[in-house]
C-alpha positions as a printed Julia matrix, in Angstrom:
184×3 Matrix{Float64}:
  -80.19  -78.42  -30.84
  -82.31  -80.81  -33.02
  -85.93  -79.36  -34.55
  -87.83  -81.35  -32.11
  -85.88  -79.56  -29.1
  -86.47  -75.89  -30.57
  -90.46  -76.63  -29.34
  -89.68  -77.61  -26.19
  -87.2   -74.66  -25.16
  -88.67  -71.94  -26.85
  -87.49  -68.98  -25.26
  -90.44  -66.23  -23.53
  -88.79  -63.74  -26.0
  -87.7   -64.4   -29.01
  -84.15  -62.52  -29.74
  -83.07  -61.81  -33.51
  -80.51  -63.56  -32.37
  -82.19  -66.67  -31.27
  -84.06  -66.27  -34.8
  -80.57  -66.94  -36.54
  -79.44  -69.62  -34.21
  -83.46  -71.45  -35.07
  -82.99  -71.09  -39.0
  -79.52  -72.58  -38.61
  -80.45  -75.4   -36.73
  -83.58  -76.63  -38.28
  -82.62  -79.53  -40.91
  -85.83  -78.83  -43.35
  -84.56  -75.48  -44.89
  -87.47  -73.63  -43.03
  -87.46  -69.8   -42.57
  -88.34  -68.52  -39.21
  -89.46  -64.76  -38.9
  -91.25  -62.7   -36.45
  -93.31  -59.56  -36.59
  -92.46  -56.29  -34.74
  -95.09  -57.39  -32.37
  -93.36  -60.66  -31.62
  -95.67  -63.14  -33.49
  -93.45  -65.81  -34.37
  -93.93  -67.38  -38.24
  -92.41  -70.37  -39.76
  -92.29  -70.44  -43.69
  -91.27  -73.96  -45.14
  -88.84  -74.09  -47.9
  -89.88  -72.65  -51.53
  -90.96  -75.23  -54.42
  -88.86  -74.77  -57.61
  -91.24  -72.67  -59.83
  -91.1   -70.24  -56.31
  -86.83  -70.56  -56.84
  -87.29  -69.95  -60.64
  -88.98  -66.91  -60.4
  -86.89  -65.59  -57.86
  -83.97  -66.68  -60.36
  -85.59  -64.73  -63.51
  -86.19  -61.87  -61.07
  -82.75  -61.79  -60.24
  -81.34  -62.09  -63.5
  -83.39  -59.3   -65.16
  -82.27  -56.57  -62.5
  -78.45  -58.09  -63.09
  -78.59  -57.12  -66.75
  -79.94  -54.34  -66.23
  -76.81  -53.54  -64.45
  -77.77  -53.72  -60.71
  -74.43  -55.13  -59.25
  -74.91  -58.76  -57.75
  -74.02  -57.47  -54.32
  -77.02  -54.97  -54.13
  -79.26  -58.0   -55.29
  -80.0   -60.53  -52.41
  -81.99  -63.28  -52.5
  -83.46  -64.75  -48.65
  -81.21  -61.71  -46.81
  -82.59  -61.1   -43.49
  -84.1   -57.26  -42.69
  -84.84  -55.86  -40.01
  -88.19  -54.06  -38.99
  -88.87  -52.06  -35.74
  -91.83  -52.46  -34.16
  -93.61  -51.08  -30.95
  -91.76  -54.05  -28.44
  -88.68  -54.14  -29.95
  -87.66  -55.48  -33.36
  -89.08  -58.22  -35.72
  -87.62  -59.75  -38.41
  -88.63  -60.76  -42.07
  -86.76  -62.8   -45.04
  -87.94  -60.97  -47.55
  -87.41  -63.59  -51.24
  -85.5   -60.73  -52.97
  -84.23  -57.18  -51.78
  -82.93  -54.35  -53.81
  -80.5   -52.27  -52.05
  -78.73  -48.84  -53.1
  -75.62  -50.03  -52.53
  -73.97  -53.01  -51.02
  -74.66  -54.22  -47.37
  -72.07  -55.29  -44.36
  -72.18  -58.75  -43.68
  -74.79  -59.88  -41.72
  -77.81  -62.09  -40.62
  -80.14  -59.01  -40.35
  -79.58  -55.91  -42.14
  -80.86  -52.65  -41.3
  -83.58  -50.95  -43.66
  -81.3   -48.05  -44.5
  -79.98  -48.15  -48.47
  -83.21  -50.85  -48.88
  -84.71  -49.62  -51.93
  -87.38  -52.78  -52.96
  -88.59  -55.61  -51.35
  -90.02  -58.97  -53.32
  -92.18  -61.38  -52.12
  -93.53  -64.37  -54.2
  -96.38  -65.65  -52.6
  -96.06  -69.71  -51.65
  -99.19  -71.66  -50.64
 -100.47  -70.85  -47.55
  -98.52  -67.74  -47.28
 -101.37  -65.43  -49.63
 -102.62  -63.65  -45.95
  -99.15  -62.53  -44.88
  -97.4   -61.67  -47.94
 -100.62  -59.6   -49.35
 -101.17  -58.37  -46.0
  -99.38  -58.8   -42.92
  -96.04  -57.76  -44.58
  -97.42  -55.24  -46.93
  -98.88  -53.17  -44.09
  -95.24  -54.0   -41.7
  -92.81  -52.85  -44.73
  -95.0   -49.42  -45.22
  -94.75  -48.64  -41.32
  -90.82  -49.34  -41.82
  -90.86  -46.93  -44.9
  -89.4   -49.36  -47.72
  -90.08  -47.34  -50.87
  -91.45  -50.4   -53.07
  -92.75  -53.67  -52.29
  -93.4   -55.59  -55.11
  -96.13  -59.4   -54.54
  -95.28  -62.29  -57.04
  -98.84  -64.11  -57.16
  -98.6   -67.6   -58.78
 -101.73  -67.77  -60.79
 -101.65  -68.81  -64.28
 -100.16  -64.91  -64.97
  -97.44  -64.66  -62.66
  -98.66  -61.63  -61.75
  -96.36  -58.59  -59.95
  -98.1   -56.06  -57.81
  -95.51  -53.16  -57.76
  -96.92  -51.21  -54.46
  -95.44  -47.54  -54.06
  -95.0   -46.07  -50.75
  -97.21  -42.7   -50.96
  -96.96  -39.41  -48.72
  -99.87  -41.09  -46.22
  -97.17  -44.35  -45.45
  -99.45  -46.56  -46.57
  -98.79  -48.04  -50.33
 -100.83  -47.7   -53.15
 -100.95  -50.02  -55.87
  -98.66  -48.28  -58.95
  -99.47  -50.82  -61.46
  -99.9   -54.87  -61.79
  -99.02  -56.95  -64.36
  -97.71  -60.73  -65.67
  -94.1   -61.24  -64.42
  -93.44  -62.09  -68.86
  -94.15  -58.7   -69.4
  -92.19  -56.92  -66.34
  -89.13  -58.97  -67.73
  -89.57  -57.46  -71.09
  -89.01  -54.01  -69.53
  -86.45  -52.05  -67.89
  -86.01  -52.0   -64.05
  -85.55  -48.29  -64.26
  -89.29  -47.75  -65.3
  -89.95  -49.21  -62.26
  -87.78  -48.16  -59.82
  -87.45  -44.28  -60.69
């Protein structure tokens, strides 16, 4: 199936399945995802300072001593919605221990959920998927803004199920910290 024909035989219900079978088709590198209400999204490929922070995100929760395997980078998760099930690629996921092979992975041992925001993308990232990954109970969800700062929002999941804000700061100084005053 070439990119053009994905338009023209879009399916009346998009499958997680059919997700998969879109993302490996399409030549660009794009990410497709789709809410738990069925609202279909396609992300285009991240820039390099969007892959660099990723990279020094990944990096600092390595030596810290997070095993590589509990530290993914683009893994598929899985959230449930009211019409079935949506699906989002978060940039980086934390787990609490390592995951079965798959496409998309369940929300179980899913401790922390990154998102660097990309142009265009401010809406759903500070939104859209911050109000989805409360309702799906991921503990932390932490936004990657790229102004001058870098700055990380660390949101908390609190009793309500909504996330508050637990504290915000340039992505320089998070590195110069440890993960575990973070993550406790």
């Amino acid at each position: 199936m070439s990119a053009g024909s994905v338009g023209r035989h879009m399916p009346p219900v998009i499958t997680l399945d059919d997700l998969a079978a879109m993302i490996a088709e399409d030549p660009h590198g794009h990410r497709y995802e789709i809410s738990p209400e069925g609202a279909l999204s396609v992300v285009p490929p991240p820039d390099s300072e969007h892959a660099a922070i990723a990279s020094r995100l990944l990096v600092w929760l390595a030596m810290a001593g997070w095993p590589a395997e509990q530290i993914l980078q683009v893994a598929g998760i899985r959230i449930a919605g009211p019409n079935g099930e949506g699906a989002r690629i978060p940039d980086l996921t934390l787990w609490s221990k390592p995951q079965p092979r798959g496409v998309w992975l369940a929300l179980t041992d899913l401790l922390l959920v990154i998102e660097i925001v990309s142009p265009g993308s401010e809406a759903i990232d500070e939104m859209v998927k911050r109000h989805e990954y409360a309702a799906a109970g991921i503990p932390r969800y932490w936004l990657v803004d790229r102004d001058p700062a870098l700055t990380v929002t660390q949101h908390q999941l609190g009793r309500s199920g909504e996330y508050g804000v637990a504290t915000k700061m340039p992505l320089a100084w998070l590195l110069n910290t440890a993960p575990a005053d973070h993550l406790d």
